[in-house]
mmCIF file of the N, C-alpha and C atoms, coordinates in Angstrom:
data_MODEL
# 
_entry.id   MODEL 
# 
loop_
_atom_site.group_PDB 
_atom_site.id 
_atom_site.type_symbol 
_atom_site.label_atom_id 
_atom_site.label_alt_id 
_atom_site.label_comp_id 
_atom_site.label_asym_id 
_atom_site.label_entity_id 
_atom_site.label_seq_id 
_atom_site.pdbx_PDB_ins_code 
_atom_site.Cartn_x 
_atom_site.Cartn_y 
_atom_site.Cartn_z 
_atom_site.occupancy 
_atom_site.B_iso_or_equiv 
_atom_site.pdbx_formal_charge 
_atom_site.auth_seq_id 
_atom_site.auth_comp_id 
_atom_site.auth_asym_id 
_atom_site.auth_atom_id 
_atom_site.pdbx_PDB_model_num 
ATOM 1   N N  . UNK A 1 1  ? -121.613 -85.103 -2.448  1.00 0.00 ? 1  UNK A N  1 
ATOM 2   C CA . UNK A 1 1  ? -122.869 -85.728 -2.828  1.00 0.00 ? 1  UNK A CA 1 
ATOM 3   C C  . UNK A 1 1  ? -124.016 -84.716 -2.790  1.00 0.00 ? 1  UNK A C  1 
ATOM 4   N N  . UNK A 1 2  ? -124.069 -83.902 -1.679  1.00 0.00 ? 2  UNK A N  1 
ATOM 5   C CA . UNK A 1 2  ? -124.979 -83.031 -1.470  1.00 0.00 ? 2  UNK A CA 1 
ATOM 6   C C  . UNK A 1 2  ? -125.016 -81.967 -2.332  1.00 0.00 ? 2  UNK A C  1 
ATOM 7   N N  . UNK A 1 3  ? -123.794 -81.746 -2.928  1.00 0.00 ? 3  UNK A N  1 
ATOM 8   C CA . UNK A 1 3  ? -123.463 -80.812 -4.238  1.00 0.00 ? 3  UNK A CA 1 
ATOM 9   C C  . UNK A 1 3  ? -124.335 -81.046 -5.436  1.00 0.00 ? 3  UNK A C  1 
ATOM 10  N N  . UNK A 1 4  ? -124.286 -82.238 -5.952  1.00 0.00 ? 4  UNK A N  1 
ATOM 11  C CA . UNK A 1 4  ? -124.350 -82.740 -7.144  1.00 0.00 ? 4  UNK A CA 1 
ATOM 12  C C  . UNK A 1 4  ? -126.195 -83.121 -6.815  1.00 0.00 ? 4  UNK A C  1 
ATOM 13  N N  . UNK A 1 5  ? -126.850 -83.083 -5.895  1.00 0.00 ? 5  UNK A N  1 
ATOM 14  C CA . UNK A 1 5  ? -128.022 -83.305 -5.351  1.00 0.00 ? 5  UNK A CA 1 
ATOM 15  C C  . UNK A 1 5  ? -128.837 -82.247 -5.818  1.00 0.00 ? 5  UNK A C  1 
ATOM 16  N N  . UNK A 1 6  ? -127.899 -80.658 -5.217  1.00 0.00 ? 6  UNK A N  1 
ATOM 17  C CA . UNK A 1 6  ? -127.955 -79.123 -5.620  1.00 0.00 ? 6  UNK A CA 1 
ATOM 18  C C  . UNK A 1 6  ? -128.457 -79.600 -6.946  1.00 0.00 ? 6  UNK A C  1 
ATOM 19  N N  . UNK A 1 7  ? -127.270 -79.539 -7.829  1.00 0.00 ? 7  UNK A N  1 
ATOM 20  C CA . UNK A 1 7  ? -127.185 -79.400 -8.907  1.00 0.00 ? 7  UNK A CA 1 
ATOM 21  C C  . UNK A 1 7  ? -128.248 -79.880 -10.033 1.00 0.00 ? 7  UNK A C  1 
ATOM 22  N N  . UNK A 1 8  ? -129.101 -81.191 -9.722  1.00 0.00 ? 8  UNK A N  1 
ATOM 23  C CA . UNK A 1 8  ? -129.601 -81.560 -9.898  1.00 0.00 ? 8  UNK A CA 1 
ATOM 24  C C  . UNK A 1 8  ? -131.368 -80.871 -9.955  1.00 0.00 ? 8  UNK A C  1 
ATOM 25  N N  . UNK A 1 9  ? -131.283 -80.521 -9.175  1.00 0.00 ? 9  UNK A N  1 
ATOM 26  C CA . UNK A 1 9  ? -132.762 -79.726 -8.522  1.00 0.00 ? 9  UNK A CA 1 
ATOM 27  C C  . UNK A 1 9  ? -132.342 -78.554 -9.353  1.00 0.00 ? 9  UNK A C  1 
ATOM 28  N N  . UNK A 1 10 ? -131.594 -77.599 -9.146  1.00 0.00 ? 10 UNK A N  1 
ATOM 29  C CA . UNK A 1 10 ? -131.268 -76.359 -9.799  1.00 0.00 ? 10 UNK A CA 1 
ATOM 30  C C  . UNK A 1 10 ? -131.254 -76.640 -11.760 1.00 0.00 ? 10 UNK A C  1 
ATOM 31  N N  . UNK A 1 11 ? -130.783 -77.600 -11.888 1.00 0.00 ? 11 UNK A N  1 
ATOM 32  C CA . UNK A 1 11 ? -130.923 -78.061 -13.366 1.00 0.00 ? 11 UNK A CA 1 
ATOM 33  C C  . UNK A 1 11 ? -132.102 -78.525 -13.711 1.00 0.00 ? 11 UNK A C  1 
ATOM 34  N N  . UNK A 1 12 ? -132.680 -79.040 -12.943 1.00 0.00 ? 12 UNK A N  1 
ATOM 35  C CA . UNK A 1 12 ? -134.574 -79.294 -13.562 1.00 0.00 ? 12 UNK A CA 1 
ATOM 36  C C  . UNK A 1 12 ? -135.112 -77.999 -13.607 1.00 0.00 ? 12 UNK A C  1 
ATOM 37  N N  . UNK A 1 13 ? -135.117 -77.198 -12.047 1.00 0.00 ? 13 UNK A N  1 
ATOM 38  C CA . UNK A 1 13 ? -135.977 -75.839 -12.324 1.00 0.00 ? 13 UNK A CA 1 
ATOM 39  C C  . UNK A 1 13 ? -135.099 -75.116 -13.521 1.00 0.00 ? 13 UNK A C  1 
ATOM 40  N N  . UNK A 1 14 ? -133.772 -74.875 -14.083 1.00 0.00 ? 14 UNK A N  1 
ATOM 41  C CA . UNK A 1 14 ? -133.482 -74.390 -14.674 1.00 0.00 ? 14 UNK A CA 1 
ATOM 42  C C  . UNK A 1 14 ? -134.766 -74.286 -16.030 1.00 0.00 ? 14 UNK A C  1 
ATOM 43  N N  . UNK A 1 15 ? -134.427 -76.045 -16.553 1.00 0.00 ? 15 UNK A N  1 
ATOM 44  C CA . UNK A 1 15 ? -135.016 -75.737 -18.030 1.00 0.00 ? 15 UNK A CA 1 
ATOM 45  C C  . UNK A 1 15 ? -136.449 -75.990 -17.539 1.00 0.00 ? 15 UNK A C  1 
ATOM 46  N N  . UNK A 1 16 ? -137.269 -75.957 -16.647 1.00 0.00 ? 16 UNK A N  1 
ATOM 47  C CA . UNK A 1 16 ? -138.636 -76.046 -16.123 1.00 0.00 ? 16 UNK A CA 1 
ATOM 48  C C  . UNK A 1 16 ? -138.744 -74.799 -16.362 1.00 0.00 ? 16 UNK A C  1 
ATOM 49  N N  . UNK A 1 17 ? -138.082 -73.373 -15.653 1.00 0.00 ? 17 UNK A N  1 
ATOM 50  C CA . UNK A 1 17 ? -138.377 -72.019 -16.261 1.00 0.00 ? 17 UNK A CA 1 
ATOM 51  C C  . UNK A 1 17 ? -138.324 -71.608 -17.354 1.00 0.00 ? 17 UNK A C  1 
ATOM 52  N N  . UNK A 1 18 ? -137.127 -71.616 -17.878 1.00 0.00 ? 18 UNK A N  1 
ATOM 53  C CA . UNK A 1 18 ? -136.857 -71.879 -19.152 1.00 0.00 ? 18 UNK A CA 1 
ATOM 54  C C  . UNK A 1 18 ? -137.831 -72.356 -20.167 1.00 0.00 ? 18 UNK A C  1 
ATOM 55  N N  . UNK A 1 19 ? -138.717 -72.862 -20.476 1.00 0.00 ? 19 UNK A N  1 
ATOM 56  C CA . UNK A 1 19 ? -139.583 -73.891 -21.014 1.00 0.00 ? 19 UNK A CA 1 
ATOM 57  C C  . UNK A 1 19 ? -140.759 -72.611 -20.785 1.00 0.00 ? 19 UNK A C  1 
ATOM 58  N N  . UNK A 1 20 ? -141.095 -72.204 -19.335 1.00 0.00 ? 20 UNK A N  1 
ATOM 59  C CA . UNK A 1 20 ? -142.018 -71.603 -19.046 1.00 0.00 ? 20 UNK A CA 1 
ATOM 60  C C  . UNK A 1 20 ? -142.058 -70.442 -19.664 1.00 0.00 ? 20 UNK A C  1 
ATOM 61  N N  . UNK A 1 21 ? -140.452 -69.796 -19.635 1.00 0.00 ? 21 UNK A N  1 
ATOM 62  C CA . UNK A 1 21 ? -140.788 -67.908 -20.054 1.00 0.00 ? 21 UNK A CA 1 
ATOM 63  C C  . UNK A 1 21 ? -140.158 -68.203 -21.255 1.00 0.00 ? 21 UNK A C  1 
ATOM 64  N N  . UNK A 1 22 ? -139.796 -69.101 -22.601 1.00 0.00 ? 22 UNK A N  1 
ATOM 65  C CA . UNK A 1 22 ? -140.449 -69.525 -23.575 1.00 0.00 ? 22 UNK A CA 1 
ATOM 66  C C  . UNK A 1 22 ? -141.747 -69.475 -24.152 1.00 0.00 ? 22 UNK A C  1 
ATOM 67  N N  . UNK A 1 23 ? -142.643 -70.103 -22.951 1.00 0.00 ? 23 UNK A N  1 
ATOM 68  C CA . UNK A 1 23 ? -144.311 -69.912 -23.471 1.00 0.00 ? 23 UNK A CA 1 
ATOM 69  C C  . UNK A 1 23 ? -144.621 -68.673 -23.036 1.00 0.00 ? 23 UNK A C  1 
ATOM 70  N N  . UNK A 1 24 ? -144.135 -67.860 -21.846 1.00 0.00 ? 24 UNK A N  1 
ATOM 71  C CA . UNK A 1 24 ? -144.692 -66.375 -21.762 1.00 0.00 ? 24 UNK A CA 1 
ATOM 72  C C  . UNK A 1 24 ? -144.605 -65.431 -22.929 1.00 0.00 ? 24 UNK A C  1 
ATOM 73  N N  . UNK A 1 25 ? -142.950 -65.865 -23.407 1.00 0.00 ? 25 UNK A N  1 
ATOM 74  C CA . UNK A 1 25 ? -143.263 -64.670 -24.340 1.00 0.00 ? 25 UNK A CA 1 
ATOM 75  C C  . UNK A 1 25 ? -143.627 -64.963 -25.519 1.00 0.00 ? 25 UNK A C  1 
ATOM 76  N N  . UNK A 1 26 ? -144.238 -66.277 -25.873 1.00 0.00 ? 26 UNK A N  1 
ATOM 77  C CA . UNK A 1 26 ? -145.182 -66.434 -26.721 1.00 0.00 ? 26 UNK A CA 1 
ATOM 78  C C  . UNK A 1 26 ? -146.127 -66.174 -26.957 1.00 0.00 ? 26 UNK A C  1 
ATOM 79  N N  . UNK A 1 27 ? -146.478 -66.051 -25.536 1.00 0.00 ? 27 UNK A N  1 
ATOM 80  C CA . UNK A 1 27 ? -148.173 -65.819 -25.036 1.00 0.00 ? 27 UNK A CA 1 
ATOM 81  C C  . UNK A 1 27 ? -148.407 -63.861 -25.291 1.00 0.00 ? 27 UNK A C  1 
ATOM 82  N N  . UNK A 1 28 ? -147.032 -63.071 -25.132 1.00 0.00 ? 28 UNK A N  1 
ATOM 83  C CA . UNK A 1 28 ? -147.369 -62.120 -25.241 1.00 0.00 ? 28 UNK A CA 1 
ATOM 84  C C  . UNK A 1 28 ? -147.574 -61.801 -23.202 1.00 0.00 ? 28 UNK A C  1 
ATOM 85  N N  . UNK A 1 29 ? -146.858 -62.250 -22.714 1.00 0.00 ? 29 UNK A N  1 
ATOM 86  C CA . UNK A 1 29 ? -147.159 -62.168 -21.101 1.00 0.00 ? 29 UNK A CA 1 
ATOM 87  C C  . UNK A 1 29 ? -145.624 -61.599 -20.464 1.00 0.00 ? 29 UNK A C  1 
ATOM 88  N N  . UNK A 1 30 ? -145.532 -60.090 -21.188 1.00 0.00 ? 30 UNK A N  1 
ATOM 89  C CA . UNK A 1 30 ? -144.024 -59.795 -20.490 1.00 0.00 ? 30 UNK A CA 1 
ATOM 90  C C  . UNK A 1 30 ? -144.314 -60.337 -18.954 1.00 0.00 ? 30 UNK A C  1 
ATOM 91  N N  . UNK A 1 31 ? -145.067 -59.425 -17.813 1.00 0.00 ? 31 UNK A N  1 
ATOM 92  C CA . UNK A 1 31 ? -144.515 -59.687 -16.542 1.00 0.00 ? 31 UNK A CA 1 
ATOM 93  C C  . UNK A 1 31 ? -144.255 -60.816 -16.031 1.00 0.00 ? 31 UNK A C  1 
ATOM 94  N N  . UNK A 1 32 ? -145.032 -61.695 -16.724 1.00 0.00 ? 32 UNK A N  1 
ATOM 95  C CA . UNK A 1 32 ? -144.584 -63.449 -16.440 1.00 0.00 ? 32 UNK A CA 1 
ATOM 96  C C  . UNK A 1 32 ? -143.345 -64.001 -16.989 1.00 0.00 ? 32 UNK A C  1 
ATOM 97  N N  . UNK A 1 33 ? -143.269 -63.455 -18.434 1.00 0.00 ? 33 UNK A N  1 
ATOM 98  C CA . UNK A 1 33 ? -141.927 -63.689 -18.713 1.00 0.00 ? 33 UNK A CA 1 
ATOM 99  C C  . UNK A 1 33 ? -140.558 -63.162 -18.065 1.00 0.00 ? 33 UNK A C  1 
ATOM 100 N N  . UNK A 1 34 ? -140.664 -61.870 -17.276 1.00 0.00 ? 34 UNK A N  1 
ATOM 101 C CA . UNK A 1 34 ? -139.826 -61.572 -16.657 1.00 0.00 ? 34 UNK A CA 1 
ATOM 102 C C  . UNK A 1 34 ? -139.276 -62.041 -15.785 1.00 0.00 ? 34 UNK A C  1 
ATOM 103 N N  . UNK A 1 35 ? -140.418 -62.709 -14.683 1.00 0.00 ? 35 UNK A N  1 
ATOM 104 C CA . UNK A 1 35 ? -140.115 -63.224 -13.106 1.00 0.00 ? 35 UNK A CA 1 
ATOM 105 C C  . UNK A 1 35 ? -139.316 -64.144 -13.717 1.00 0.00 ? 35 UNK A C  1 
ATOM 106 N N  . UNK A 1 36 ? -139.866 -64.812 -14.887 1.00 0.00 ? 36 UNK A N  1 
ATOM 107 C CA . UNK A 1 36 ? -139.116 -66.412 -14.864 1.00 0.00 ? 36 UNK A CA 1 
ATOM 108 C C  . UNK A 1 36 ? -137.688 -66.090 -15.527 1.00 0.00 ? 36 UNK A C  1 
ATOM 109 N N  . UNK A 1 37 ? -137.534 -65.046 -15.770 1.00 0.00 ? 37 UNK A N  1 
ATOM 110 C CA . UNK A 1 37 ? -136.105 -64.568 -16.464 1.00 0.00 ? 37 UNK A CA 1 
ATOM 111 C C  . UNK A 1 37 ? -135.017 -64.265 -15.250 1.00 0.00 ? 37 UNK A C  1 
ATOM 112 N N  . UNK A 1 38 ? -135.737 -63.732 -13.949 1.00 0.00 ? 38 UNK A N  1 
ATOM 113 C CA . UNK A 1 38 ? -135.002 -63.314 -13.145 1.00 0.00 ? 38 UNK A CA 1 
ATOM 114 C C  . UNK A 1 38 ? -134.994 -64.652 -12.331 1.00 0.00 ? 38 UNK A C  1 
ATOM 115 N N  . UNK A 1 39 ? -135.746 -65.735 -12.159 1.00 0.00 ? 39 UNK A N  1 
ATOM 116 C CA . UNK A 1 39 ? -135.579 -67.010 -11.838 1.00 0.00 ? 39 UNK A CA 1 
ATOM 117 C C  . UNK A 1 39 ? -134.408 -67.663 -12.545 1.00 0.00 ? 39 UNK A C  1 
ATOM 118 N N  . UNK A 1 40 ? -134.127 -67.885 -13.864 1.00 0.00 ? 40 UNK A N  1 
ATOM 119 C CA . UNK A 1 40 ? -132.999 -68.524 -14.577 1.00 0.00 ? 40 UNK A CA 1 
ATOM 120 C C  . UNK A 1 40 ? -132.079 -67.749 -14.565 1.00 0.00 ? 40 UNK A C  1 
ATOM 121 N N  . UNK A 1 41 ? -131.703 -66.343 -14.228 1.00 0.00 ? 41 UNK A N  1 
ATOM 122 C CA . UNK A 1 41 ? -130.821 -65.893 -13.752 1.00 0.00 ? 41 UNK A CA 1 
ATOM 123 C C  . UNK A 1 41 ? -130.139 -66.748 -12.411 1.00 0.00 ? 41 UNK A C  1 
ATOM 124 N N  . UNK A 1 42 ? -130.821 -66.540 -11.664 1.00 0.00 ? 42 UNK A N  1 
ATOM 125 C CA . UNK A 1 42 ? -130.324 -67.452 -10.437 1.00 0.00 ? 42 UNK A CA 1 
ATOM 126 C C  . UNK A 1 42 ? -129.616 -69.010 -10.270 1.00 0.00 ? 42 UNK A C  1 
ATOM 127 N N  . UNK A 1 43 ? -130.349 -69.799 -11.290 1.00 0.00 ? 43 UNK A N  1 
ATOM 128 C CA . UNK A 1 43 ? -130.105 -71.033 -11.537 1.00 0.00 ? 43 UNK A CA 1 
ATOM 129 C C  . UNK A 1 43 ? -128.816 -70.795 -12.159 1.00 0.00 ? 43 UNK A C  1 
ATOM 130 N N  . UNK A 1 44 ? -128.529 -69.724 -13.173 1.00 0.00 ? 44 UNK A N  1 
ATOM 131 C CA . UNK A 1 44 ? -127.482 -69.726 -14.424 1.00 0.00 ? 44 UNK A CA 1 
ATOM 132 C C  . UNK A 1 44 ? -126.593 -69.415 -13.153 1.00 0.00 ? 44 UNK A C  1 
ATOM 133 N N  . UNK A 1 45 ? -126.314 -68.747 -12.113 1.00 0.00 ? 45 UNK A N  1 
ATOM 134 C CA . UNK A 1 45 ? -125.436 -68.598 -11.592 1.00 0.00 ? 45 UNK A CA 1 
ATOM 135 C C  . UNK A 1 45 ? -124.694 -69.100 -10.569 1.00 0.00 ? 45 UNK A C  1 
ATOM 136 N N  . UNK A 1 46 ? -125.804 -70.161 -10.409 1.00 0.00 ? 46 UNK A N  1 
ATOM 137 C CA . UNK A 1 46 ? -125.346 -71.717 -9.506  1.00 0.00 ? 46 UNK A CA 1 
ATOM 138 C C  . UNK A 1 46 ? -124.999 -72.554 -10.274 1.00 0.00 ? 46 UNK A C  1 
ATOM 139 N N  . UNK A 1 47 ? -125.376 -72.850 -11.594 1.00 0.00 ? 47 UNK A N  1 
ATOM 140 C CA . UNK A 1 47 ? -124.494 -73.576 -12.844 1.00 0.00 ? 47 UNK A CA 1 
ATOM 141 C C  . UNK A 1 47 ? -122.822 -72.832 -12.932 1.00 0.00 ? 47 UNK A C  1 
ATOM 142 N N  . UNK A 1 48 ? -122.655 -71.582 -13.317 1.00 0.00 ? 48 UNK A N  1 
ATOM 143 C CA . UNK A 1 48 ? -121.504 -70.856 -13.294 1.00 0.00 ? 48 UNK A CA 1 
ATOM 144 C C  . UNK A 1 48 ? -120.754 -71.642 -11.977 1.00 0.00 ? 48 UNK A C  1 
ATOM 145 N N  . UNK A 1 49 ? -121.380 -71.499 -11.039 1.00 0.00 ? 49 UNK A N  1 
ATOM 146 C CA . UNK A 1 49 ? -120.151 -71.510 -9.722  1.00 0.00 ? 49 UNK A CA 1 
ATOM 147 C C  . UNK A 1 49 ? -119.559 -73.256 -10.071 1.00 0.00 ? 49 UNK A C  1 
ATOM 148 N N  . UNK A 1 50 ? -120.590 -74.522 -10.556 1.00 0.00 ? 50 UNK A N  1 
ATOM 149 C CA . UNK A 1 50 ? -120.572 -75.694 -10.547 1.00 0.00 ? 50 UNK A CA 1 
ATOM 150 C C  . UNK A 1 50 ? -118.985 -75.646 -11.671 1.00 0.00 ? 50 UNK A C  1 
ATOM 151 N N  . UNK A 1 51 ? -119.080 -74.773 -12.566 1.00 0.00 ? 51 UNK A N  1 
ATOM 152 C CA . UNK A 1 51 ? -118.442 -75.255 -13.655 1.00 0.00 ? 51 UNK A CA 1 
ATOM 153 C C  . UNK A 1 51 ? -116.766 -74.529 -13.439 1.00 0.00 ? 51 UNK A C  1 
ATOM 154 N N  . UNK A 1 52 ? -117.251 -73.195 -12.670 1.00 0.00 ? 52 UNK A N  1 
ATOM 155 C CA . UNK A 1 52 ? -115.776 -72.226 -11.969 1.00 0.00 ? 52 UNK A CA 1 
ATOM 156 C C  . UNK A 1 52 ? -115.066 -73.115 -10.736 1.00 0.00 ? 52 UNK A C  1 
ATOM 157 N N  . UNK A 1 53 ? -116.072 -74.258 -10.098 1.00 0.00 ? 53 UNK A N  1 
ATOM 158 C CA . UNK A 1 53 ? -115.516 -75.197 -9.164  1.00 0.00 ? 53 UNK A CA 1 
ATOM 159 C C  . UNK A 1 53 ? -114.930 -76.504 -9.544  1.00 0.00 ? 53 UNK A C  1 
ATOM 160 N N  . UNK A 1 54 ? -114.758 -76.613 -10.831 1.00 0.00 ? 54 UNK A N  1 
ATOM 161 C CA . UNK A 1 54 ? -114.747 -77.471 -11.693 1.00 0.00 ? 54 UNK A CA 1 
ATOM 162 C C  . UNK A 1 54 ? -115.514 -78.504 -10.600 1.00 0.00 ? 54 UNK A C  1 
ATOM 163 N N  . UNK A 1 55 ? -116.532 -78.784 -10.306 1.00 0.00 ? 55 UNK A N  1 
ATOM 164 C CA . UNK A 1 55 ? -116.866 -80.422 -10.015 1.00 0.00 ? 55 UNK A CA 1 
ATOM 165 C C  . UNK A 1 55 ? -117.798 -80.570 -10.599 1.00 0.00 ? 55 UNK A C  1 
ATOM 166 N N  . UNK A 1 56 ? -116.998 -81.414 -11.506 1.00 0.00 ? 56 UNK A N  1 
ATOM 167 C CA . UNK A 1 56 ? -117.548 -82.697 -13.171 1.00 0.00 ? 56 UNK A CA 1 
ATOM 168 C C  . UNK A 1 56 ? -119.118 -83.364 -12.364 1.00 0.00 ? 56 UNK A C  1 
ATOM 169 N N  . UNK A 1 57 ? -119.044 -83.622 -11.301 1.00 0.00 ? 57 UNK A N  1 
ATOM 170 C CA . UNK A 1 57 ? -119.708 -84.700 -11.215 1.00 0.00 ? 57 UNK A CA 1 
ATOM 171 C C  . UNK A 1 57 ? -121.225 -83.896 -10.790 1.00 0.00 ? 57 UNK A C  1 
ATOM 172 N N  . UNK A 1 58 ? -121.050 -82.768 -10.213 1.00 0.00 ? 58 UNK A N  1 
ATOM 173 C CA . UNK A 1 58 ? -122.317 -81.946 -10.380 1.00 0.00 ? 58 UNK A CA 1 
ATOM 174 C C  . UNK A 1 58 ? -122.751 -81.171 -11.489 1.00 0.00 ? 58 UNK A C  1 
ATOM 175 N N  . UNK A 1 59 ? -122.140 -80.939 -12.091 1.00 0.00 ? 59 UNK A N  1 
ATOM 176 C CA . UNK A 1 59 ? -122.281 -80.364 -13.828 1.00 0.00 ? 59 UNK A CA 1 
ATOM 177 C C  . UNK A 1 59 ? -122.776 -81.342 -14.639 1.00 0.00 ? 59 UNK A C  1 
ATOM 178 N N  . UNK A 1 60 ? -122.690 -82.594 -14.431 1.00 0.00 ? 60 UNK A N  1 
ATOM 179 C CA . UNK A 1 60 ? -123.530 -83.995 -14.826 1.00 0.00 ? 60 UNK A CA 1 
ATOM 180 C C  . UNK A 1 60 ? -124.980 -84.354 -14.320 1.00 0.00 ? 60 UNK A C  1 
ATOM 181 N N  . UNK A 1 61 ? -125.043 -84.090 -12.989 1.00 0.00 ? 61 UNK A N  1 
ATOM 182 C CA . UNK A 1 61 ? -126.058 -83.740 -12.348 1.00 0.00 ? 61 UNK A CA 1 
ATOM 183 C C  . UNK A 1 61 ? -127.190 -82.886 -12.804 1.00 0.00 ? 61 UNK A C  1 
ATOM 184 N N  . UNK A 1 62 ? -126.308 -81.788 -13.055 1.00 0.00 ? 62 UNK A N  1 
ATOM 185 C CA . UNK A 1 62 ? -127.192 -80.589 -13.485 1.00 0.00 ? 62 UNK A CA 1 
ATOM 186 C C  . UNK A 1 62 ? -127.879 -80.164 -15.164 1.00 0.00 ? 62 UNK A C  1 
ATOM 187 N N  . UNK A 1 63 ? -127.288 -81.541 -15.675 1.00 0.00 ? 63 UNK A N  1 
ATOM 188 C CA . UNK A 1 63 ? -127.312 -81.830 -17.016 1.00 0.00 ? 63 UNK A CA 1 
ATOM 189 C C  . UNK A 1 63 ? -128.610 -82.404 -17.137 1.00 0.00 ? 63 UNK A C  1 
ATOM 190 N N  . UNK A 1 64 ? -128.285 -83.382 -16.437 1.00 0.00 ? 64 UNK A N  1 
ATOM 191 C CA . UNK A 1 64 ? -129.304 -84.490 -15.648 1.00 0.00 ? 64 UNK A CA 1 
ATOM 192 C C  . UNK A 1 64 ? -130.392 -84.183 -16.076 1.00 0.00 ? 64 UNK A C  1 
ATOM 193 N N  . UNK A 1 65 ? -130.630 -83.128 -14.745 1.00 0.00 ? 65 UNK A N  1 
ATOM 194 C CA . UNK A 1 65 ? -131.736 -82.547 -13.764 1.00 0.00 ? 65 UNK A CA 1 
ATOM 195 C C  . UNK A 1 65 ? -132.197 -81.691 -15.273 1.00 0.00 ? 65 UNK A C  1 
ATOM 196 N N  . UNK A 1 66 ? -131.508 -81.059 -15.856 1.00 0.00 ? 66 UNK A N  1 
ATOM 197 C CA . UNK A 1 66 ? -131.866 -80.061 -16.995 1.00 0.00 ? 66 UNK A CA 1 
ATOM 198 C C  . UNK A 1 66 ? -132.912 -80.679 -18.014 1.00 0.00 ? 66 UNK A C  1 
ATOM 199 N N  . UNK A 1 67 ? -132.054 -81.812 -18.538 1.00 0.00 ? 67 UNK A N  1 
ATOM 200 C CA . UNK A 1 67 ? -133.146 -82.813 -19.393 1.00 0.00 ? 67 UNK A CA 1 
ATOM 201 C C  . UNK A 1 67 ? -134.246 -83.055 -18.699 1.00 0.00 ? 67 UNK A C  1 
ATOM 202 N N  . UNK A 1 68 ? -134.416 -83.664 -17.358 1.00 0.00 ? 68 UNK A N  1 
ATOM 203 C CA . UNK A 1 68 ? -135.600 -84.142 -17.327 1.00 0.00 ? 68 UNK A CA 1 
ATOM 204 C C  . UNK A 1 68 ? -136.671 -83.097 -16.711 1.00 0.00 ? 68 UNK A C  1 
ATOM 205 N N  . UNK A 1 69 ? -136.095 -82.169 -17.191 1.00 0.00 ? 69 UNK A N  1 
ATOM 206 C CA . UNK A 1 69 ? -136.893 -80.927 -16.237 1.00 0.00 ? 69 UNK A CA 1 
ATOM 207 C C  . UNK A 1 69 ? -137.383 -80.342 -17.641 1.00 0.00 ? 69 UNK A C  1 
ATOM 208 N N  . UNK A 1 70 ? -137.071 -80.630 -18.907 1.00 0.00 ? 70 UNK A N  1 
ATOM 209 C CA . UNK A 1 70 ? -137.444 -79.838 -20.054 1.00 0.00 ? 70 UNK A CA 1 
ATOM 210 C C  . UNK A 1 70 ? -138.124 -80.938 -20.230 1.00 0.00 ? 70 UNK A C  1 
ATOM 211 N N  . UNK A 1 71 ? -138.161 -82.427 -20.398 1.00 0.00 ? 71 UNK A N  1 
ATOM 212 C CA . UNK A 1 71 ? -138.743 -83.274 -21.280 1.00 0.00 ? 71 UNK A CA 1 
ATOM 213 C C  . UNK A 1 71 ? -140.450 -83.603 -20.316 1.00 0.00 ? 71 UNK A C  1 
ATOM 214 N N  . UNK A 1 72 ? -140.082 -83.429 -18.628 1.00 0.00 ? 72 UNK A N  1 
ATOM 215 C CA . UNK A 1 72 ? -141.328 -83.270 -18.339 1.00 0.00 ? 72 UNK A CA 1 
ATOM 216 C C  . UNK A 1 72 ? -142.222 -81.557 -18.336 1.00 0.00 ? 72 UNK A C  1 
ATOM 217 N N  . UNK A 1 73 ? -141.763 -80.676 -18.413 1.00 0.00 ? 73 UNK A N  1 
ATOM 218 C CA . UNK A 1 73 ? -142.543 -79.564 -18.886 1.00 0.00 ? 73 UNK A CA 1 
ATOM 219 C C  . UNK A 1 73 ? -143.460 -79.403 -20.077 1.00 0.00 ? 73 UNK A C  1 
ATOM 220 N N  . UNK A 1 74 ? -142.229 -80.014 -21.242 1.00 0.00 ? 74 UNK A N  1 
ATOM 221 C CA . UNK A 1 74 ? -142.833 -79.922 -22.683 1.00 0.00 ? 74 UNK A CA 1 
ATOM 222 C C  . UNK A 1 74 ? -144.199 -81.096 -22.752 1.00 0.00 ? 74 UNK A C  1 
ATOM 223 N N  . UNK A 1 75 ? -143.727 -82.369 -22.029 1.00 0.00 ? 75 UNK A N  1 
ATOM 224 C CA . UNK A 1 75 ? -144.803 -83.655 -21.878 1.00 0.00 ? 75 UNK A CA 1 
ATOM 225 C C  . UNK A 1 75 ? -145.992 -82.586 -20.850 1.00 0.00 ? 75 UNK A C  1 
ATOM 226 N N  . UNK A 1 76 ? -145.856 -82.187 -20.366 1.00 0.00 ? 76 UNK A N  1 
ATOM 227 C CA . UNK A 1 76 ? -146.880 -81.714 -19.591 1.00 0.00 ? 76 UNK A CA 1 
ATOM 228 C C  . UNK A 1 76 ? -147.641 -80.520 -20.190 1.00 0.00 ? 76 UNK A C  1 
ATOM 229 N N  . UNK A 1 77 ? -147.136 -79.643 -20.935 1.00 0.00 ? 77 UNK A N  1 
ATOM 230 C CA . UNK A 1 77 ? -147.768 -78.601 -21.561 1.00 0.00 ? 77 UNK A CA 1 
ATOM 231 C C  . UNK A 1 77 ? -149.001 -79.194 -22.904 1.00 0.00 ? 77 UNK A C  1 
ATOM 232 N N  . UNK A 1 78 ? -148.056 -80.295 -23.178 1.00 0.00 ? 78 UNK A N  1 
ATOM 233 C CA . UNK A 1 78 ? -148.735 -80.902 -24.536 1.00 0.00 ? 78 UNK A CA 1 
ATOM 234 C C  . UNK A 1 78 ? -150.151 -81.485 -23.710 1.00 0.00 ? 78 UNK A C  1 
ATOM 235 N N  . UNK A 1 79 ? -150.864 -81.462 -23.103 1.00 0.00 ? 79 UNK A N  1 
ATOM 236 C CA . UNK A 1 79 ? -151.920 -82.276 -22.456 1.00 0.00 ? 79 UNK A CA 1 
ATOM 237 C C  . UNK A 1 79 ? -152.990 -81.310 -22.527 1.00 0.00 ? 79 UNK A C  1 
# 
């Protein structure tokens, strides 16, 4: 349970950064775009272990967490 909890949190900040160093390097803001590159590095490699552990039920989680971590960034940027 506590896995798939992980997974969840790690899948929102995923596409929450994601979303973010998107707009950096739009903005023309390498060093910002970087941190957040070396941030989704991290996430990508706690996704990897979810999917090398096969447990389905945190990879759902992290799906989850992914959507609603992009759909409130993008809702929030638009304001």
């Amino acid at each position: 349970m506590w896995l798939a909890v992980l997974a969840l949190i790690c899948g929102f900040f995923m596409d929450v950064l994601w979303t973010l160093c998107v707009d950096a390097v739009t903005a023309k803001k390498p060093a910002v775009a970087a941190h957040f590159s070396v941030a989704l590095y991290i996430c990508t490699f706690v996704s990897t272990v979810l999917i090398v552990e096969k447990c389905f039920v945190a990879v759902a989680a992290y799906i989850v967490g992914g959507w609603i971590g992009t759909y409130l960034t993008v809702r929030w940027r638009m304001k």
